[in-house]
C-alpha positions as CSV (number, residue, x, y, z in Angstrom):
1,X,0.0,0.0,0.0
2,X,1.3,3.7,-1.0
3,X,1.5,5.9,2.3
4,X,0.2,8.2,0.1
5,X,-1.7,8.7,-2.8
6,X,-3.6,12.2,-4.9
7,X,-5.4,11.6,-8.1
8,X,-6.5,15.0,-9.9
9,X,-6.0,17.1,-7.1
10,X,-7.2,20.7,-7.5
11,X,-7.4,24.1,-5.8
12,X,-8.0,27.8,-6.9
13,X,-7.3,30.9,-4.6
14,X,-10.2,33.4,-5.9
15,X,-9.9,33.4,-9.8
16,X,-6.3,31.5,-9.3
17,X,-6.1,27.9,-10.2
18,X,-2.9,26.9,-7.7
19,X,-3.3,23.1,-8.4
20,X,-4.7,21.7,-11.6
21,X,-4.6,18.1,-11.3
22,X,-1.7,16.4,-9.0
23,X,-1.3,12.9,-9.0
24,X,1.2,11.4,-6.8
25,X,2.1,8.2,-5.4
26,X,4.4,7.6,-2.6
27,X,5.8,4.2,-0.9
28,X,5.7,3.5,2.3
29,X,8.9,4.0,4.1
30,X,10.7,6.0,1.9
31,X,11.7,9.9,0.8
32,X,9.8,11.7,-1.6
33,X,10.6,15.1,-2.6
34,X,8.3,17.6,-4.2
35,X,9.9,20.1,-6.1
36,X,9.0,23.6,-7.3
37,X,9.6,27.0,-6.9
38,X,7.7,30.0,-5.0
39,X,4.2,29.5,-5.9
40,X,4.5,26.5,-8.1
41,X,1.8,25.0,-5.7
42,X,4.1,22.8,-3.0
43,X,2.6,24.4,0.6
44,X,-0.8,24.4,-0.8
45,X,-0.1,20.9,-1.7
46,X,0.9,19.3,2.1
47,X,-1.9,21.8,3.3
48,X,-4.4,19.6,1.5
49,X,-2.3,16.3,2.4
50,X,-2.6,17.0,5.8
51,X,-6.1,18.5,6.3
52,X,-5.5,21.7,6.9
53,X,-7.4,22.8,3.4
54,X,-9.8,21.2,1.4
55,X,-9.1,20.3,-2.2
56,X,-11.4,21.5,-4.7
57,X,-11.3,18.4,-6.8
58,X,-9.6,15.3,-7.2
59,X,-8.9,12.8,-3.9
60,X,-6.2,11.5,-1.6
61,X,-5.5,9.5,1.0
62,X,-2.8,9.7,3.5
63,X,-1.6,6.1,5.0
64,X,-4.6,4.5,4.3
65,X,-7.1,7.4,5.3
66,X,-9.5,9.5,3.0
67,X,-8.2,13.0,3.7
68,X,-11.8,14.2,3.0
69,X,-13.9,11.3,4.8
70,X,-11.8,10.5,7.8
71,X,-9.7,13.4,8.3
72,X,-9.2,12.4,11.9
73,X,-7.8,9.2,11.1
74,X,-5.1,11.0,8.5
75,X,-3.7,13.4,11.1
76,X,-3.5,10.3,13.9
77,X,-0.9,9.1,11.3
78,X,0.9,12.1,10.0
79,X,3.5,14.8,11.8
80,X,4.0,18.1,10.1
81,X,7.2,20.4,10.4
82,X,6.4,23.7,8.3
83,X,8.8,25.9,7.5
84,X,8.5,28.0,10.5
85,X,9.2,26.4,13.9
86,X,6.0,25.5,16.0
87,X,8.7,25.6,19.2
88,X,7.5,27.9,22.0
89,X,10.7,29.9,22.9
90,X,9.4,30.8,26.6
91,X,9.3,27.4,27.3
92,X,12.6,24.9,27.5
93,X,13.0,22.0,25.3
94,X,11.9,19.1,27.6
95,X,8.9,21.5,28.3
96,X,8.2,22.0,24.8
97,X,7.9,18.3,24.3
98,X,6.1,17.9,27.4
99,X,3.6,20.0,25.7
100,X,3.4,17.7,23.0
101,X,3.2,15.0,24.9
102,X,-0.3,16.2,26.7
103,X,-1.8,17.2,23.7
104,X,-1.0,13.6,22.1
105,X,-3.1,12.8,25.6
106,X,0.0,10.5,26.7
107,X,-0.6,9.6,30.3
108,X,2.1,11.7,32.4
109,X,4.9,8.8,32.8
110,X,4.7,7.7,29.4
111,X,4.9,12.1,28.3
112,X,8.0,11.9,30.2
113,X,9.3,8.0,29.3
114,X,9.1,9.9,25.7
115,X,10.6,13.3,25.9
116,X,13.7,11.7,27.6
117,X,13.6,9.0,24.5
118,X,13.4,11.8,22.0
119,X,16.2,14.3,23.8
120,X,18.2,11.8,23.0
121,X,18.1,11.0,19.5
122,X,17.9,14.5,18.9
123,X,21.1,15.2,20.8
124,X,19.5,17.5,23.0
125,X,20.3,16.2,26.5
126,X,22.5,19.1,27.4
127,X,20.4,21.5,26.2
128,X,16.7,20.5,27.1
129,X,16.8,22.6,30.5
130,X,17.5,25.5,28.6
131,X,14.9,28.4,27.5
132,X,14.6,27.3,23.8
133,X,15.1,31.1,22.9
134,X,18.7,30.2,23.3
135,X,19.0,27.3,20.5
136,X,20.5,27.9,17.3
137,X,18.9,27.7,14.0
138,X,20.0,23.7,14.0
139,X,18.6,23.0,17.4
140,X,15.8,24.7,17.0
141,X,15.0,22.3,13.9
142,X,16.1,19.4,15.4
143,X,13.8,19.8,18.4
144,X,10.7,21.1,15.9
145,X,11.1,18.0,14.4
146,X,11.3,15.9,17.7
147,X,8.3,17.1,19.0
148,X,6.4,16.5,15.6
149,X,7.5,12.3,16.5
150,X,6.1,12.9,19.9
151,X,3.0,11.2,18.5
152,X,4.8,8.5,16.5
153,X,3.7,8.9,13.2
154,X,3.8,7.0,10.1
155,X,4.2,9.6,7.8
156,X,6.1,13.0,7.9
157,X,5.6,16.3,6.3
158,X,9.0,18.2,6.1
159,X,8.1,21.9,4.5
160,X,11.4,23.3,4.0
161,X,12.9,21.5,6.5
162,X,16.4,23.3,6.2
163,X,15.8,27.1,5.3
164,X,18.6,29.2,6.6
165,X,20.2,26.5,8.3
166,X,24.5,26.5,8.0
167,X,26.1,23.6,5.8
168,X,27.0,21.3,9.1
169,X,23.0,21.9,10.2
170,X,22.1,20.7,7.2
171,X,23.6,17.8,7.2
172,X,22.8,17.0,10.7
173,X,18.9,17.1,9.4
174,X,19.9,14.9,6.7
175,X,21.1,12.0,8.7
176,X,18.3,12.6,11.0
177,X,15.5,12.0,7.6
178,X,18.1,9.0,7.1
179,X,17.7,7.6,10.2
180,X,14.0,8.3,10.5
181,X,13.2,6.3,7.0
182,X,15.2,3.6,7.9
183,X,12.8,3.2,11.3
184,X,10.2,2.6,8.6
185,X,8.3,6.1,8.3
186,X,7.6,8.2,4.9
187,X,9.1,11.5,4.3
188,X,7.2,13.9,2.2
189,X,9.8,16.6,1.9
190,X,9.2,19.8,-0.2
191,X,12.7,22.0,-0.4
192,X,14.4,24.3,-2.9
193,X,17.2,22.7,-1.8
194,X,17.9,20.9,-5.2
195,X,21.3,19.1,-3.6
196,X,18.8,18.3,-0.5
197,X,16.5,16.3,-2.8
198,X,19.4,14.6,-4.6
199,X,21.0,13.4,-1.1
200,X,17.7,12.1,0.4
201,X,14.6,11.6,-1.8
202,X,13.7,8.1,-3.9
203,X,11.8,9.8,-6.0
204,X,11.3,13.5,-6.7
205,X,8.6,14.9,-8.6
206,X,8.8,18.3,-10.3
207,X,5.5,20.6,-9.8
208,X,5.1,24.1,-11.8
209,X,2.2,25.7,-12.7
210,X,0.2,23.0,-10.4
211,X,0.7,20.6,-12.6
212,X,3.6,17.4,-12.1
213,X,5.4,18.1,-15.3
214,X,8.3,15.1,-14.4
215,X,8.5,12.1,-12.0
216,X,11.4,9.9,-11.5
217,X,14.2,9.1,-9.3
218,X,17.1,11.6,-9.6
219,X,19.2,10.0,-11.9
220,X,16.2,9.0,-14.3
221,X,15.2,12.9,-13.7
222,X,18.8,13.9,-14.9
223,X,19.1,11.4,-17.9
224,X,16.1,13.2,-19.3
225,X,18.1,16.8,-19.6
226,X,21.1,16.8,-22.5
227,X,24.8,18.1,-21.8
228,X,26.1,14.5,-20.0
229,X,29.3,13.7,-21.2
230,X,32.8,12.3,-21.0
231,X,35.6,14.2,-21.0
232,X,38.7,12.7,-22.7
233,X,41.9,13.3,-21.4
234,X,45.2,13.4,-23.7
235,X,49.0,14.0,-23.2
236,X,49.6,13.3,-27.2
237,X,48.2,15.3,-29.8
238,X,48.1,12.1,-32.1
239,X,45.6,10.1,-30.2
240,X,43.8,13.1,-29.3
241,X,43.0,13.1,-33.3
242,X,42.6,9.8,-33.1
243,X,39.5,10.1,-30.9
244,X,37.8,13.2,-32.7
245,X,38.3,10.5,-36.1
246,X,36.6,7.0,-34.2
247,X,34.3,8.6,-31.9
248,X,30.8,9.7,-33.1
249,X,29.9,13.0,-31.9
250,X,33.3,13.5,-29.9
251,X,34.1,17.3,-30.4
252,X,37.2,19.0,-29.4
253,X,36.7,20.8,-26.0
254,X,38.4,24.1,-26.0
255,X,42.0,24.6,-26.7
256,X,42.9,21.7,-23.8
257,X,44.5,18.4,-24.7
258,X,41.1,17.0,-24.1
259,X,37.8,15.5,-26.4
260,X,33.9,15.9,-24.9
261,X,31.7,12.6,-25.9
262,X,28.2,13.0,-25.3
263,X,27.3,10.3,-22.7
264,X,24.3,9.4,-21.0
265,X,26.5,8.9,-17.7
266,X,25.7,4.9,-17.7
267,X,28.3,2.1,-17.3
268,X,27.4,0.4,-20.3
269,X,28.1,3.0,-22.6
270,X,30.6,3.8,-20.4
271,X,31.8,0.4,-21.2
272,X,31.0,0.6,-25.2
273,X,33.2,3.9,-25.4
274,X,36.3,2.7,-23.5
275,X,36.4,-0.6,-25.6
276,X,35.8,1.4,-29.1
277,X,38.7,3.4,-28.3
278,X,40.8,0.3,-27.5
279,X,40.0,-0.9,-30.6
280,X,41.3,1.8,-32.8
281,X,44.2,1.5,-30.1
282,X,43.8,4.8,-28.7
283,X,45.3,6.1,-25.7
284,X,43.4,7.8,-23.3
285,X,45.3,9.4,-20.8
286,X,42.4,10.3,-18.0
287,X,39.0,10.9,-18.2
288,X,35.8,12.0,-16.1
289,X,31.9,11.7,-16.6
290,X,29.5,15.1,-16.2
291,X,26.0,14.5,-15.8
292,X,23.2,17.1,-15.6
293,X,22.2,18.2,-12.1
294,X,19.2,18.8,-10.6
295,X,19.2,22.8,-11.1
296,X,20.0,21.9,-15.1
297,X,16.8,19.4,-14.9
298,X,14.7,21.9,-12.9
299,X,15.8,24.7,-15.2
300,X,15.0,22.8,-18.2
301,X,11.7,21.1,-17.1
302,X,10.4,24.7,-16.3
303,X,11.3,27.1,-18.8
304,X,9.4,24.3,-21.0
305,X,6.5,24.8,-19.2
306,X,6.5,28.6,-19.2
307,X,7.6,29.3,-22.8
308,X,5.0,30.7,-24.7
C-alpha cells in the first residue's frame, strides 16, 4: 500500500487555479521530494495532504485514510514540520515536548518515558533545560522535528525542512531523515534545496504551474536533460585526433588536450566507449563523466512549461 496517494488534485485561490490536477504516489517507508519554486503549488499541496485545506477536486488518502472522509484518522498518522518552527521559545525544550506529549493525551509517565527518548536522539540532553530562545537555527529544527515524533507517526511532512540553516546543520537534518526512513516512516519533503532532494529523496517529482510536469528518481530525472558527457583526457596530440576520427559525436573541448563525448552517464556505454577506443588503439590518458544536475533538470523542465 502507498503511504500516500492524490489523483487529480485541485485548488484555486479566488480566480487563481494553484493546483490543476496532481497525482502522486508515494511508498511507504521511503523519501519523496516535491519540487518547485515559490508559488509552483508545493505548501498548498501538504496543506491539503494534511487536512489543513480542502481540495477543490480530485482525492487522496494519507496512510490509508481518506483526507476528505476520515480526516481524523489521517492526522492520527501524520507529523508536520512547516517551514516556521511551531517551538514555543518561553518554554525549555523538555517542556516544549512535554507539551506535545499532553496534547497527544499521553498519560504523564509515558509524556515523560518519551521526551527523555526523543532528547536523546535528537542530541539535546545538554540543552533540554535550557529556555529554547537560546538554541541555534539547528537546534531549533532538530527539536521542531522531535516534537512532531512525539506522537509516532507513520508519515512526515518536512516543509522546507532546512531554510537558513548552516552547511554542518544541514547535514545534521539529513542524517536525521536517514535515520528516520530507515525506522520505517515516509518522508514527504518539499525543499528548494535541489542538492537536499538529490541526497535524500527516492523519487522526486517536479510541480510548476500546479501541474507534475516530471516524475522519476534523480538519476532518471537527470538522464532526461542533455549536456552529459565524458571528457577525454590526452597528453599526445596524435591520439587526441585519433578520438575526434573514431568517436561519433566527440568534439574538441576548448583549446585543452582533451575531447567531450556525449554520454548518458551509464556504465554500459561507459563500457561501449572505452572498448571502441581500444580498438582503434587509442590512448586515453584520463577521463571523467558530467551529468546534468538537478538545477539543469529543474531549469529545463520549467522554462518548458512557461515558454509561450
Amino acid at each position: 500500500m502507498n503511504a500516500i496517494t492524490a489523483n487529480g488534485l485541485r485548488r484555486s485561490y479566488g480566480d487563481t487555479e494553484v493546483l490543476k490536477g496532481v497525482d502522486l504516489f508515494v511508498q511507504r517507508g521511503t523519501v519523496f521530494s516535491l519540487l518547485g519554486a515559490n508559488g509552483a503549488g508545493k505548501t498548498t499541496t501538504v496543506k491539503i495532504l494534511s487536512t489543513l485545506i480542502a481540495a477543490h477536486g480530485g482525492s487522496a488518502s494519507v496512510a490509508g485514510h481518506d483526507v476528505t472522509s476520515n480526516p481524523d484518522g489521517v492526522r492520527a498518522a501524520i507529523g508536520v514540520t512547516g517551514q516556521f518552527s511551531a517551538v514555543d521559545n518561553l518554554m525549555t525544550g523538555r517542556e516544549n515536548l512535554k507539551l506535545m506529549a499532553d496534547l497527544h493525551h499521553l498519560g504523564k509517565a509515558e509524556g515523560r518515558r518519551r521526551a527523555e527518548q526523543l532528547l536523546e536522539q535528537f542530541d539535546l540532553v545538554d540543552a533540554a533545560d535550557r529556555s529554547a530562545s537560546t538554541y541555534s537555527g539547528g537546534m531549533r529544527r532538530r527539536l521542531d522535528l522531535a516534537m512532531t515524533l512525539v506522537g509516532t507517526p507513520q508519515v512526515i511532512f518536512l516543509d522546507e525542512p532546512t531554510t537558513g540553516l548552516d552547511p554542518r546543520s544541514r547535514r545534521t537534518m539529513w542524517g536525521i531523515v536517514r535515520g528516520l526512513v530507515a525506522s520505517g516512516i515516509t518522508i514527504f519533503l518539499t525543499t528548494q534545496y535541489l542538492e537536499e532532494a538529490d541526497e535524500l529523496a527516492d523519487r522526486i517529482a517536479v510541480l510548476d504551474g500546479g501541474k507534475v510536469v516530471a516524475e522519476g528518481t534523480a538519476d532518471e530525472l537527470k538522464r532526461r536533460i542533455p549536456g552529459g558527457h565524458v571528457l577525454l583526457q590526452f597528453h599526445d596530440p596524435r591520439h587526441l585526433d585519433a578520438a575526434l576520427r573514431v568517436v561519433r559525436g566527440a568534439s574538441r573541448d576548448g583549446d585543452a588536450l582533451a575531447v567531450r563525448v556525449p554520454s548518458d552517464g551509464s556504465v554500459s556505454s561507459l563500457k561501449a566507449l572505452l572498448d571502441h577506443l581500444d580498438s582503434h588503439a587509442v590512448l586515453v590518458d584520463s577521463l571523467s563523466t558530467h551529468t546534468p544536475d538537478l538545477d539543469d533538470v529543474f531549469l529545463a523542465l520549467t522554462e518548458k512549461v512557461n515558454q509561450p
